[in-house]
mmJSON file of the N, C-alpha and C atoms, coordinates in Angstrom:
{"data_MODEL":{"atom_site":{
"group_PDB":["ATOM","ATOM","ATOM","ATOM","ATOM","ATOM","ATOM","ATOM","ATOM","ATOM","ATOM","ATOM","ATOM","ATOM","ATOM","ATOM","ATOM","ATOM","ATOM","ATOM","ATOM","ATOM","ATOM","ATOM","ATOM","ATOM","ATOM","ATOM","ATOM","ATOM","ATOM","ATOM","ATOM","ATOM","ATOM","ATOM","ATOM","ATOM","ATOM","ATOM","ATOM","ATOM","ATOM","ATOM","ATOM","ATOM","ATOM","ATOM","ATOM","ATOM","ATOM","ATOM","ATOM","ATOM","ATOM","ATOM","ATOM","ATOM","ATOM","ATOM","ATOM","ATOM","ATOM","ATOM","ATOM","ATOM","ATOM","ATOM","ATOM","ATOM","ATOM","ATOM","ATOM","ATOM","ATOM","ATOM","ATOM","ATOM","ATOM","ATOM","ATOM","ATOM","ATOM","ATOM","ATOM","ATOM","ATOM","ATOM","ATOM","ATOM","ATOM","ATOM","ATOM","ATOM","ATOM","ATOM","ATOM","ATOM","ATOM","ATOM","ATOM","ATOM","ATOM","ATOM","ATOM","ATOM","ATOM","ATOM","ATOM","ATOM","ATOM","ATOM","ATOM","ATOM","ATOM","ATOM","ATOM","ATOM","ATOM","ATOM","ATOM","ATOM","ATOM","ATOM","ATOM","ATOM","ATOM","ATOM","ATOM","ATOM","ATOM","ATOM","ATOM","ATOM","ATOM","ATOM","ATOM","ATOM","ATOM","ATOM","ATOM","ATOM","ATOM","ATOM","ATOM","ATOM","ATOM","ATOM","ATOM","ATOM","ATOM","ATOM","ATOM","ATOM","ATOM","ATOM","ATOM","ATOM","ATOM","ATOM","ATOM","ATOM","ATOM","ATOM","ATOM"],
"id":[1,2,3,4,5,6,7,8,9,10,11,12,13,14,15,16,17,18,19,20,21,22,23,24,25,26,27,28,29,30,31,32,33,34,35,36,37,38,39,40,41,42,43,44,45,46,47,48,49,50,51,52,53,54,55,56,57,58,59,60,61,62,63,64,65,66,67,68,69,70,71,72,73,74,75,76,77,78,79,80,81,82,83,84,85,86,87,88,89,90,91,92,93,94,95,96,97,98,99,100,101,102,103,104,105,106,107,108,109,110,111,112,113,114,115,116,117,118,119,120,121,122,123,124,125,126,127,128,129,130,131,132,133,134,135,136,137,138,139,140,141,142,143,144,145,146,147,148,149,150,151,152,153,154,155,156,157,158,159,160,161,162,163,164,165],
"type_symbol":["N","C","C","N","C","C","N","C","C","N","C","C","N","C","C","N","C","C","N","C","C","N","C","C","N","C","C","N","C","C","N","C","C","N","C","C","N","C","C","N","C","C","N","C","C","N","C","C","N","C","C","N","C","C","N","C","C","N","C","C","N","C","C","N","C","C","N","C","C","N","C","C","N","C","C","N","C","C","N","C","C","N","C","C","N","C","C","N","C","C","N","C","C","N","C","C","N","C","C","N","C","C","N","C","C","N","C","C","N","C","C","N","C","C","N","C","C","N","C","C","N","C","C","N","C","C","N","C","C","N","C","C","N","C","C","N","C","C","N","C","C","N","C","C","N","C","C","N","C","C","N","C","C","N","C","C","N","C","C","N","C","C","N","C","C"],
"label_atom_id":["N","CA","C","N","CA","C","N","CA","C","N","CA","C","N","CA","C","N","CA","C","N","CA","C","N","CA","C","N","CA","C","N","CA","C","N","CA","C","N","CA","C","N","CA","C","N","CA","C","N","CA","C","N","CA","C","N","CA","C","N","CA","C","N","CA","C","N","CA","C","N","CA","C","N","CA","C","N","CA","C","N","CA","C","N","CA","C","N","CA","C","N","CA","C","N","CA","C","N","CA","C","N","CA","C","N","CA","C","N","CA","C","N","CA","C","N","CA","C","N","CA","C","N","CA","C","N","CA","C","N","CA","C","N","CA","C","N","CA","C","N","CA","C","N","CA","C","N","CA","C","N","CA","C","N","CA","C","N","CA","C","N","CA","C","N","CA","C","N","CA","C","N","CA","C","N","CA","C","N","CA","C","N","CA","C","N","CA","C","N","CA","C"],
"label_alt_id":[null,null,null,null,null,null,null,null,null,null,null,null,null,null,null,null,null,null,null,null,null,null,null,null,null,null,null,null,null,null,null,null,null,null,null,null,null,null,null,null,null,null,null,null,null,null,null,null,null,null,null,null,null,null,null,null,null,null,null,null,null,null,null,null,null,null,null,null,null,null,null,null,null,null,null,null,null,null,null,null,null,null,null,null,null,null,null,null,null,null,null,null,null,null,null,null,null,null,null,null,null,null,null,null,null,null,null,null,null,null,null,null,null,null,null,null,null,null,null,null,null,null,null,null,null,null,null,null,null,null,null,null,null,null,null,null,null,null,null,null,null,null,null,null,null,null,null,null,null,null,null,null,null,null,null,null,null,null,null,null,null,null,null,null,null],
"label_comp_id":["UNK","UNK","UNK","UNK","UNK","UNK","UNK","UNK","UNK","UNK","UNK","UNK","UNK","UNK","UNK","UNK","UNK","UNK","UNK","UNK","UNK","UNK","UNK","UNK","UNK","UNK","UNK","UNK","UNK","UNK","UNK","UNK","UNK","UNK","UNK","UNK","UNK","UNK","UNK","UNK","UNK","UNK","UNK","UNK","UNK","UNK","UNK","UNK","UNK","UNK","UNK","UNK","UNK","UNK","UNK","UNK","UNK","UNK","UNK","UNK","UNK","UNK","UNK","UNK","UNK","UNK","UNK","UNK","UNK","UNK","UNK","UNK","UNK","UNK","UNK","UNK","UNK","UNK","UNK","UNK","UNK","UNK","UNK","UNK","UNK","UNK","UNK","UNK","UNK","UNK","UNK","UNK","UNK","UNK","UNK","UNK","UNK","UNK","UNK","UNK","UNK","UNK","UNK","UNK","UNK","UNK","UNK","UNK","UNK","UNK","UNK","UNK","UNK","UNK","UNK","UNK","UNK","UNK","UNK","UNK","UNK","UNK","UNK","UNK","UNK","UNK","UNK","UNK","UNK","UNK","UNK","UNK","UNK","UNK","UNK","UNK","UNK","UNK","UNK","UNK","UNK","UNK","UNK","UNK","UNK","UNK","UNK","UNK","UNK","UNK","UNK","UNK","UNK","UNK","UNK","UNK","UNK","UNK","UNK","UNK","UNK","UNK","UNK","UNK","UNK"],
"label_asym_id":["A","A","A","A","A","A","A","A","A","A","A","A","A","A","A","A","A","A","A","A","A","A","A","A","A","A","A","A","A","A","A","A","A","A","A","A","A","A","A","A","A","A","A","A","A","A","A","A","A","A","A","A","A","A","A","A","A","A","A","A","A","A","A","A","A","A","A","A","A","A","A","A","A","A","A","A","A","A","A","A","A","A","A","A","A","A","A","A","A","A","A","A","A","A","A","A","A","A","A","A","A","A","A","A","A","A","A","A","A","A","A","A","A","A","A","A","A","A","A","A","A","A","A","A","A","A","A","A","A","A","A","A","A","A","A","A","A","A","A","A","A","A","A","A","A","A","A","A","A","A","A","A","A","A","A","A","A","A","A","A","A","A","A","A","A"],
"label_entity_id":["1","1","1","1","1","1","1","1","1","1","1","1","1","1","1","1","1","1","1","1","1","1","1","1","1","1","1","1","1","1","1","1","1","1","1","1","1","1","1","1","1","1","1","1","1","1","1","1","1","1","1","1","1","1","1","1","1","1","1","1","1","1","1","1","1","1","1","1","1","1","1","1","1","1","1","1","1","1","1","1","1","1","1","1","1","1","1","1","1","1","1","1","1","1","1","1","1","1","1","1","1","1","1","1","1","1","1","1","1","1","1","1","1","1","1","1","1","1","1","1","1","1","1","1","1","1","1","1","1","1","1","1","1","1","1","1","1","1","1","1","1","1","1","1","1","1","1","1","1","1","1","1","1","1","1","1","1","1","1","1","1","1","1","1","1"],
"label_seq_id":[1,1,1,2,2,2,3,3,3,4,4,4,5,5,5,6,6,6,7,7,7,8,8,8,9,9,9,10,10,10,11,11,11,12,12,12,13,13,13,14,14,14,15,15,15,16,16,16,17,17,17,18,18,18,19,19,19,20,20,20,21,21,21,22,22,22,23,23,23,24,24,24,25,25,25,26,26,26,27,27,27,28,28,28,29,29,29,30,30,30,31,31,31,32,32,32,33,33,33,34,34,34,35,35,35,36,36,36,37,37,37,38,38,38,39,39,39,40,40,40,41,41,41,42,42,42,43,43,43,44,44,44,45,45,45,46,46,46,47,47,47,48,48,48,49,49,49,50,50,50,51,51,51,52,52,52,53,53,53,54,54,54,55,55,55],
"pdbx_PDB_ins_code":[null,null,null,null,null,null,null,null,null,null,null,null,null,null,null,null,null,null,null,null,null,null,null,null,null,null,null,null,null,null,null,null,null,null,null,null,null,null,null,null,null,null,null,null,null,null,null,null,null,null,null,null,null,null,null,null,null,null,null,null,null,null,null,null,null,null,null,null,null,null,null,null,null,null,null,null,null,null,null,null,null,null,null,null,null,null,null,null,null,null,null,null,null,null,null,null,null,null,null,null,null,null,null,null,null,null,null,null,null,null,null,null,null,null,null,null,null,null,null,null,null,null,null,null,null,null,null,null,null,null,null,null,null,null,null,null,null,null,null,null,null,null,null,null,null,null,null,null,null,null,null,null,null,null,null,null,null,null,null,null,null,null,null,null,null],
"Cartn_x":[-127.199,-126.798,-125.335,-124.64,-123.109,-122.564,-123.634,-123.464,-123.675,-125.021,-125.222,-124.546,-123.545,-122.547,-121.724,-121.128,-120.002,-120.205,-121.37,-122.213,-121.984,-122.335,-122.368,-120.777,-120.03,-118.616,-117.751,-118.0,-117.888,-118.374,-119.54,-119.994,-119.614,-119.469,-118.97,-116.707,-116.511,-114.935,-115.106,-115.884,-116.079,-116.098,-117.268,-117.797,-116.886,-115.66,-114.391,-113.258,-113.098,-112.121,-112.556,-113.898,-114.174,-113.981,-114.411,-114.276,-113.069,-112.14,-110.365,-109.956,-110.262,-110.166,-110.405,-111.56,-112.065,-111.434,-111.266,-110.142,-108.654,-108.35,-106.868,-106.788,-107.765,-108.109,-108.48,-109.033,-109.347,-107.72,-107.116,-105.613,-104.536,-104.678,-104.036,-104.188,-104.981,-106.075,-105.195,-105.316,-105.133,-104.246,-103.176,-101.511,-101.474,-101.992,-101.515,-102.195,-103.445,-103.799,-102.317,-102.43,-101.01,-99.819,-99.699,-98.262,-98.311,-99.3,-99.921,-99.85,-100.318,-100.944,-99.67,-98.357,-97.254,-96.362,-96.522,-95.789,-95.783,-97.468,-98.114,-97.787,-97.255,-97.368,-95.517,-94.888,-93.728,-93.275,-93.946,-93.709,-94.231,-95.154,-95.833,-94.921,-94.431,-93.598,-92.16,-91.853,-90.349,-91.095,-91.818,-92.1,-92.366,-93.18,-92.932,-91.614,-90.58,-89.44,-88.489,-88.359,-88.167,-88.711,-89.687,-90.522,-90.167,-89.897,-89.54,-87.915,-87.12,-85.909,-85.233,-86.45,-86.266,-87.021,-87.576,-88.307,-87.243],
"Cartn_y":[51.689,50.77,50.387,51.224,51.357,50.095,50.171,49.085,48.087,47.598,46.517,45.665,46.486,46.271,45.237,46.709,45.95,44.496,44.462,42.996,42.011,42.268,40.82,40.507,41.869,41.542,40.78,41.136,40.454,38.661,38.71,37.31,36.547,36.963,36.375,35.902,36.689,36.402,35.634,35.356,34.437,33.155,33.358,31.694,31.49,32.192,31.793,31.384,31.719,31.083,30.222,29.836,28.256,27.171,27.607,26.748,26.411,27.259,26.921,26.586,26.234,25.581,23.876,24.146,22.7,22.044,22.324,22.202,21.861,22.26,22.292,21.341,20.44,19.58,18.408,18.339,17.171,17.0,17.992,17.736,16.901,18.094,17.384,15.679,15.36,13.761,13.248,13.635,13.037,12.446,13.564,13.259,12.407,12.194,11.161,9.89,10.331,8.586,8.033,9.092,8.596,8.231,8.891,8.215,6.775,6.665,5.344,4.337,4.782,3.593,3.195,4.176,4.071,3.03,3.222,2.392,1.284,1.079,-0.495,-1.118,-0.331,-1.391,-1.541,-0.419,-1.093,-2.055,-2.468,-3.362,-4.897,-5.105,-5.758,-5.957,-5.272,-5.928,-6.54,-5.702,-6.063,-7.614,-7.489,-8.787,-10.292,-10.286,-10.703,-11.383,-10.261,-10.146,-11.546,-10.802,-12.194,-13.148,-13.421,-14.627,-15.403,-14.922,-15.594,-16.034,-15.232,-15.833,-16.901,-17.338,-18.042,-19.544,-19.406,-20.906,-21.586],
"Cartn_z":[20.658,19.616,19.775,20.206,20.195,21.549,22.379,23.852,23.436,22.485,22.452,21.061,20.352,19.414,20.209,21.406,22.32,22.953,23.458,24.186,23.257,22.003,21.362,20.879,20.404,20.436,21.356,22.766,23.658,24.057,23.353,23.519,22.622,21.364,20.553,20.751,21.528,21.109,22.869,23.611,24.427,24.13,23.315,22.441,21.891,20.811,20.129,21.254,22.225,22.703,23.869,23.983,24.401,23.379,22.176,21.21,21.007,21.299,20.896,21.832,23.309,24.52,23.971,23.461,23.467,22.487,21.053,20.405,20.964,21.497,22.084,23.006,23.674,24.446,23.772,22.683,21.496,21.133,20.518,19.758,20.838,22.274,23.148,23.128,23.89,23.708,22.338,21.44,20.274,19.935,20.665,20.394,21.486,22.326,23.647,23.261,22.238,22.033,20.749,19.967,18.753,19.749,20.576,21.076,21.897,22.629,22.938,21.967,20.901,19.948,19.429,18.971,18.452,19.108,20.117,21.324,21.716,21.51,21.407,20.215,19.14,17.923,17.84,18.72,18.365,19.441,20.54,21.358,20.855,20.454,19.621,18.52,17.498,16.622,17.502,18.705,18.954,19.448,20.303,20.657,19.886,18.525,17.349,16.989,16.608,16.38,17.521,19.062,19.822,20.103,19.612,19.939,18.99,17.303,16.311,16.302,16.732,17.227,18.219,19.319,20.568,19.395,18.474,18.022,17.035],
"occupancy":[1.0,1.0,1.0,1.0,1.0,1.0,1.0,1.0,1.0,1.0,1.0,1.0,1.0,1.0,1.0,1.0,1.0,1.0,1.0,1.0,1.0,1.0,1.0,1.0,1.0,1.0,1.0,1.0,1.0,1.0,1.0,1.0,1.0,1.0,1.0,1.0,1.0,1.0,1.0,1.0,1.0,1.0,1.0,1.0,1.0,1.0,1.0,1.0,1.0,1.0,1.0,1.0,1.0,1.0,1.0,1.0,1.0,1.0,1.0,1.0,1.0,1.0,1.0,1.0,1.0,1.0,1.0,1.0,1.0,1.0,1.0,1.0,1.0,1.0,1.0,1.0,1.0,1.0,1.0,1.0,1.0,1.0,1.0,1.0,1.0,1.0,1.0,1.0,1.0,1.0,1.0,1.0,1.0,1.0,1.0,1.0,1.0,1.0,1.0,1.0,1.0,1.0,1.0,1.0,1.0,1.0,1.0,1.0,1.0,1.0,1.0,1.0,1.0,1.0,1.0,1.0,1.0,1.0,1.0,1.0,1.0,1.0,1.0,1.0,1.0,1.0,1.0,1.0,1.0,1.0,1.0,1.0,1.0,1.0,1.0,1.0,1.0,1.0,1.0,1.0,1.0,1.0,1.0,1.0,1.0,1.0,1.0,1.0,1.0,1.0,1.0,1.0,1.0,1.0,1.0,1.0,1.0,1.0,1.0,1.0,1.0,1.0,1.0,1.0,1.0],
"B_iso_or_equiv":[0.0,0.0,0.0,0.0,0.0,0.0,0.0,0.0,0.0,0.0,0.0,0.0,0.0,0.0,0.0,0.0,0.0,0.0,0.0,0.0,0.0,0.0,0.0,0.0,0.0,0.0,0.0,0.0,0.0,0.0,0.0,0.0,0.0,0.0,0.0,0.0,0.0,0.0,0.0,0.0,0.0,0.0,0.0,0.0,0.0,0.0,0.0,0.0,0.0,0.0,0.0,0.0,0.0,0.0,0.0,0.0,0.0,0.0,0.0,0.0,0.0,0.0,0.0,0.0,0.0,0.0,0.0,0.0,0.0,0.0,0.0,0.0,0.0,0.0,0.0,0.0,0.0,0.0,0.0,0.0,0.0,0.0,0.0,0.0,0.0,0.0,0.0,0.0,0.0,0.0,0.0,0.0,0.0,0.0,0.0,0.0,0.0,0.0,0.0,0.0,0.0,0.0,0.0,0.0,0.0,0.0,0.0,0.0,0.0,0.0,0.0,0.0,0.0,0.0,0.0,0.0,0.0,0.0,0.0,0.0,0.0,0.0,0.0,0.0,0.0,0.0,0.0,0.0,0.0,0.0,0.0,0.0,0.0,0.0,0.0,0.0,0.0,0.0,0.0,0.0,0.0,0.0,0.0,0.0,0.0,0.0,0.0,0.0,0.0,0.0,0.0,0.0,0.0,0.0,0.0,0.0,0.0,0.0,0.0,0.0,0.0,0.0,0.0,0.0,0.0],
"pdbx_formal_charge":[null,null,null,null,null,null,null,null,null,null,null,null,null,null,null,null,null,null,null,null,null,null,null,null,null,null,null,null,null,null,null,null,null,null,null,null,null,null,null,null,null,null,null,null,null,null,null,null,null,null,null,null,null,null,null,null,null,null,null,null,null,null,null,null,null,null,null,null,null,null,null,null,null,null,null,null,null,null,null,null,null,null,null,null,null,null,null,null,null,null,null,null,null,null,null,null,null,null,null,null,null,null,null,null,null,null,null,null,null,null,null,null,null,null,null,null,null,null,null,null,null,null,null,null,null,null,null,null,null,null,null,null,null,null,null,null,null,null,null,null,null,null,null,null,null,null,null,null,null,null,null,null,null,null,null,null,null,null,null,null,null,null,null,null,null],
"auth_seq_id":[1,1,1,2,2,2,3,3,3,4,4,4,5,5,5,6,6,6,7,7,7,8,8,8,9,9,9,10,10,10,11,11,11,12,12,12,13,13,13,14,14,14,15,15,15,16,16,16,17,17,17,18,18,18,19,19,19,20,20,20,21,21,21,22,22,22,23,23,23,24,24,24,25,25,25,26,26,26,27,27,27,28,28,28,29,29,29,30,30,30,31,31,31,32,32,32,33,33,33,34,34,34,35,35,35,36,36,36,37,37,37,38,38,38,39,39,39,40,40,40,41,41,41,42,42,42,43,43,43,44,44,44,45,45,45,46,46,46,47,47,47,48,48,48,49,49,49,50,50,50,51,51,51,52,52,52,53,53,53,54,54,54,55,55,55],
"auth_comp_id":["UNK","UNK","UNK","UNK","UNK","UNK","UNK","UNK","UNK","UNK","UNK","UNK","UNK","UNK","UNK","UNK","UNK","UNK","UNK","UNK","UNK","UNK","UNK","UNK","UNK","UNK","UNK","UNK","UNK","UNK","UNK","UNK","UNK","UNK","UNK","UNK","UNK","UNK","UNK","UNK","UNK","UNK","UNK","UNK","UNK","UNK","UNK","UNK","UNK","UNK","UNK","UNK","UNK","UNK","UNK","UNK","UNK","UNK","UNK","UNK","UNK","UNK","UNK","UNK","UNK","UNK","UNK","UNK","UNK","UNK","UNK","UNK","UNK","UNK","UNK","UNK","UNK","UNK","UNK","UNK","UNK","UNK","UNK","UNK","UNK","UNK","UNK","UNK","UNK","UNK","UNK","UNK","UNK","UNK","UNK","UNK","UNK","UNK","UNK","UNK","UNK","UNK","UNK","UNK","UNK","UNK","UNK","UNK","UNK","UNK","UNK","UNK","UNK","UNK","UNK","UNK","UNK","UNK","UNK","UNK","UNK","UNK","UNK","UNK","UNK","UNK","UNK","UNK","UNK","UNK","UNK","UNK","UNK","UNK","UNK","UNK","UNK","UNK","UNK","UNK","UNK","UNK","UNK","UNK","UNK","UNK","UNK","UNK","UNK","UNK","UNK","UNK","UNK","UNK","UNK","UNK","UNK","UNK","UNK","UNK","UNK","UNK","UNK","UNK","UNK"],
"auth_asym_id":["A","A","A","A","A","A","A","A","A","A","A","A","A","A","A","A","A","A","A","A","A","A","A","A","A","A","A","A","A","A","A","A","A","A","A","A","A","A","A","A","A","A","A","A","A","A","A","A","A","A","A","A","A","A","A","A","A","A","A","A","A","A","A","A","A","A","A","A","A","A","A","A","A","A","A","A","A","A","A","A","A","A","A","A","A","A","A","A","A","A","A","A","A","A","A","A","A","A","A","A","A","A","A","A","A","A","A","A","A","A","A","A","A","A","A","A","A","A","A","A","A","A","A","A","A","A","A","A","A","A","A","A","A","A","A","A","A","A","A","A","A","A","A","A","A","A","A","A","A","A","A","A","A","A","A","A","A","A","A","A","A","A","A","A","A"],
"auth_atom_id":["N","CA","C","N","CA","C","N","CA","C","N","CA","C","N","CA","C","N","CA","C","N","CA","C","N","CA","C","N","CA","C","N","CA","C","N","CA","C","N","CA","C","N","CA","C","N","CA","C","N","CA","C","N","CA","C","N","CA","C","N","CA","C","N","CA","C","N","CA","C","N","CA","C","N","CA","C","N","CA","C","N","CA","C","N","CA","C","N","CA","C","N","CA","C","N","CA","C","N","CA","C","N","CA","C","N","CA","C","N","CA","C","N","CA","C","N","CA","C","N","CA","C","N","CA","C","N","CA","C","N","CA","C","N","CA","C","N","CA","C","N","CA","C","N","CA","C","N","CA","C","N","CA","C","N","CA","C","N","CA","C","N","CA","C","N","CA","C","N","CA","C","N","CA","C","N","CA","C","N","CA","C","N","CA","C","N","CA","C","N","CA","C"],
"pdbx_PDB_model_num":[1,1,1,1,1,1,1,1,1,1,1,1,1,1,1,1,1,1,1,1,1,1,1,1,1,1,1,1,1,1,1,1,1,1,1,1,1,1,1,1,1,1,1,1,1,1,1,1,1,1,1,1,1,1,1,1,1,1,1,1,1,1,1,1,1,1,1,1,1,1,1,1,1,1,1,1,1,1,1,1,1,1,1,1,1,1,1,1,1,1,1,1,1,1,1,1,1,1,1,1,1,1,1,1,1,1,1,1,1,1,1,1,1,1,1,1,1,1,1,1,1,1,1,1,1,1,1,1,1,1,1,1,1,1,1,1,1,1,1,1,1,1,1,1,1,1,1,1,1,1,1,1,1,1,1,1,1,1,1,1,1,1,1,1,1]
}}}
């Protein structure tokens, strides 16, 4: 009983730190799409900005 305690303890804190792999790979992604997207909208406004000054 005492082995097959250990087995599933083991499988279980396996399955927990794939899951926090995969997690940590979504957040990563996430922050690289926010900084993307941030970037595009302030180029986009600067561009705005000189386009309305040159008319």
């Amino acid at each position: 009983m005492k082995n097959l305690s250990l087995y599933s303890m083991t499988v279980f804190c396996l399955l927990m730190l794939t899951s926090c792999e995969a997690v940590e790979t979504i957040f990563k992604a996430g922050m690289w799409w926010g900084i993307i997207v941030v970037v595009g909208v302030i180029a986009i406004i600067l561009w705005l900005f000189s386009r309305g000054k040159n008319s």
